[in-house]
C-alpha positions in Angstrom: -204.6 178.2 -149.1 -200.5 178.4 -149.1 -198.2 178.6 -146.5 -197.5 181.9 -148.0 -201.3 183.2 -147.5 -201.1 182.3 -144.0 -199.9 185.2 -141.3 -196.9 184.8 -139.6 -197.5 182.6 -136.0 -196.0 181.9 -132.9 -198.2 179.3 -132.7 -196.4 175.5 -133.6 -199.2 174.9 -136.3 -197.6 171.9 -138.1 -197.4 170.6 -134.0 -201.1 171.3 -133.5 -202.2 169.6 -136.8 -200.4 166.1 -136.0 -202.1 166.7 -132.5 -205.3 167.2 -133.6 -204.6 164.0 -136.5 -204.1 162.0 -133.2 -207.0 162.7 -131.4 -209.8 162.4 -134.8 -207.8 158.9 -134.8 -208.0 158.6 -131.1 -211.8 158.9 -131.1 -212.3 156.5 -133.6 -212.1 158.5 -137.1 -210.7 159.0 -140.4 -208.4 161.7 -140.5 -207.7 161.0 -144.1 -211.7 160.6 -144.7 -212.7 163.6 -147.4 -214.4 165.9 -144.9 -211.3 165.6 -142.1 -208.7 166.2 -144.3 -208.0 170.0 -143.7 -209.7 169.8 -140.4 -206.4 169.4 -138.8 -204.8 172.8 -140.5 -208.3 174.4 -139.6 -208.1 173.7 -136.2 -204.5 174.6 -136.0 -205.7 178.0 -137.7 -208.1 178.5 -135.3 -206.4 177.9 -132.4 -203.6 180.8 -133.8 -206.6 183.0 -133.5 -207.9 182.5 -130.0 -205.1 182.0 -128.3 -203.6 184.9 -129.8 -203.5 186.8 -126.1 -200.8 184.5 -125.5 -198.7 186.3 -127.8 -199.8 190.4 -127.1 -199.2 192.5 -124.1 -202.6 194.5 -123.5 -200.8 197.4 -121.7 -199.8 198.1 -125.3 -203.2 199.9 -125.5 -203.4 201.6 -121.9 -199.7 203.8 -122.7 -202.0 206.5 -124.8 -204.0 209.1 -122.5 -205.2 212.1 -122.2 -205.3 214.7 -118.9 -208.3 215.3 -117.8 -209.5 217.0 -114.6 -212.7 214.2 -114.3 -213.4 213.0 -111.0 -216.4 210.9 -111.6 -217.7 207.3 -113.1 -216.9 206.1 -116.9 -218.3 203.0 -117.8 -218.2 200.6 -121.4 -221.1 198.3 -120.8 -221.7 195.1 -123.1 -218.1 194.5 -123.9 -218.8 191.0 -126.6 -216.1 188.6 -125.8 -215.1 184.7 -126.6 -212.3 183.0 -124.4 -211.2 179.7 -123.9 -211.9 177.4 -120.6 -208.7 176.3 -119.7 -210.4 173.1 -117.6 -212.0 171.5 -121.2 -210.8 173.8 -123.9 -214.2 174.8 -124.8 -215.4 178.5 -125.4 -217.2 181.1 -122.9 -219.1 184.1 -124.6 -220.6 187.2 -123.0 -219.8 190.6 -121.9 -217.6 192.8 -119.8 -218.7 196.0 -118.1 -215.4 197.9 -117.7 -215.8 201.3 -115.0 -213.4 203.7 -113.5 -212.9 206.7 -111.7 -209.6 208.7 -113.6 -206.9 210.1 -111.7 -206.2 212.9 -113.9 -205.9 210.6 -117.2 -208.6 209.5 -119.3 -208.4 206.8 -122.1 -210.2 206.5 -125.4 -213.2 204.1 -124.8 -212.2 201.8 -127.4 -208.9 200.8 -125.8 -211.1 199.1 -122.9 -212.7 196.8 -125.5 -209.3 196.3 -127.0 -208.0 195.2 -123.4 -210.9 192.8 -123.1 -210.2 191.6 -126.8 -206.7 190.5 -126.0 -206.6 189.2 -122.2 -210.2 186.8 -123.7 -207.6 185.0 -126.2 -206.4 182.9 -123.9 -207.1 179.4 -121.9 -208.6 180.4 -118.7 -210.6 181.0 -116.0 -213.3 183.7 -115.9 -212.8 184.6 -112.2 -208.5 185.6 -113.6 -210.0 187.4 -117.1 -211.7 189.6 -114.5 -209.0 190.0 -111.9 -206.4 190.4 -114.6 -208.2 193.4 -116.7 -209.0 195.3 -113.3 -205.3 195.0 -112.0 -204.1 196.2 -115.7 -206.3 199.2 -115.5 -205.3 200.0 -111.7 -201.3 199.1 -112.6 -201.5 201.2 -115.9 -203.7 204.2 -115.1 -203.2 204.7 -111.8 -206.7 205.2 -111.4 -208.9 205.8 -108.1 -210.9 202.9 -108.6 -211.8 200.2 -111.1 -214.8 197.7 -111.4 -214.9 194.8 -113.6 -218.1 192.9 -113.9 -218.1 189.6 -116.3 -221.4 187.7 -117.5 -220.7 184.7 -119.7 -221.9 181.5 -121.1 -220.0 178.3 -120.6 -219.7 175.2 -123.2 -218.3 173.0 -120.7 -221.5 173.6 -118.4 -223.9 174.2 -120.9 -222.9 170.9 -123.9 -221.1 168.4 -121.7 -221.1 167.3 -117.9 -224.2 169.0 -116.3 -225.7 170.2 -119.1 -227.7 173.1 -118.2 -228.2 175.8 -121.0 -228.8 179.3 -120.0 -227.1 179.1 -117.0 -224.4 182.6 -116.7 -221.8 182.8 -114.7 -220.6 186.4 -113.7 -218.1 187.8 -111.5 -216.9 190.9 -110.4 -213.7 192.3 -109.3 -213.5 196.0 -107.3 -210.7 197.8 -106.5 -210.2 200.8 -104.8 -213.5 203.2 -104.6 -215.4 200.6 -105.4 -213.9 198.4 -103.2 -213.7 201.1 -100.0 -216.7 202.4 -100.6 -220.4 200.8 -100.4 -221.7 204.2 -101.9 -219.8 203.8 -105.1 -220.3 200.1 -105.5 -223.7 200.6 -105.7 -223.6 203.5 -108.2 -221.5 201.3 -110.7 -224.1 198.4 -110.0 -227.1 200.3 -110.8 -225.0 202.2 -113.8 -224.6 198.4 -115.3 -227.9 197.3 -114.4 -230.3 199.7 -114.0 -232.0 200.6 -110.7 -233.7 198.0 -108.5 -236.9 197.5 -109.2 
């Protein structure tokens, strides 16, 4: 691969290569061993990629609506994501169950996947991924309520430290109906999950 093949970056890659020479060195390897040669441009690569969010405004894909006179709940369920922890700079997976209640505008479902896609490219903290997409969708759409709920997997608790695979965190951030309103907390709850059983 060429400079030339590679897309244009904010992203210091050259920076991000010496770094990662540094630590391969730090830890006790090669970096000039056959098999760590390109790892630092990989890495840099990589990083370009998911922390890309850094770099993209998701409001860009909240602007297009359409008017509609629909008062009640609309839900994406099973939203995939990969972030970044920002504590150990090791991934968290899962999904995202994105509802709201319009206010006279309605989006196209995909642009709630494509809000989860960008804010989840960047270093962070689950509990602000969920608290940031819910205050984008109240901020944007103006809409009477919004409920965010977040289930994920976590390298840094799952491969290093405690070490306890399977263990899913999830949060939850409700605003407005959902917030006020018991009633419609539980609606969205059993809309994600199902009824209690």
């Amino acid at each position: 691969m060429t400079l030339s093949d590679i897309p244009e970056t904010p992203v210091d890659l050259p920076r991000i290569e010496r770094a990662v020479r540094e630590i391969l060195a730090a830890v006790g390897e090669d970096p000039d061993r056959e098999g760590l040669l390109e790892t630092p441009a990989r890495v840099a690569r990589m990083y370009a990629e998911l922390f890309s969010g850094l770099h993209n405004d998701p409001r860009e894909h909240l602007k297009k609506f359409f008017t509609e006179q629909y008062d009640e709940v609309v839900l994406v369920k099973d939203i995939s994501f990969n972030s970044m922890c920002e504590h150990h700079l090791l991934p968290f997976l899962g999904h995202a169950h994105i509802g709201y209640v319009p206010n006279g505008k309605v989006i196209g479902l995909s642009k709630l996947a494509r809000v989860v896609e960008v804010v989840s490219k960047r270093p962070q903290v689950q509990e602000r991924m969920t608290e940031t997409i819910a205050n984008l969708l109240i901020e944007e759409l103006n809409v009477k309520g919004v409920a965010v709920v977040i289930e994920a997997t976590h390298s840094c608790m799952t491969m290093r430290g405690i070490r306890k695979p399977g263990s899913l965190c999830v949060t939850s951030a409700m605003k407005g109906l959902f917030r006020e309103r018991l009633s419609s907390r539980s609606e969205i709850m059993q809309l994600i999950y199902g009824k209690a059983k």
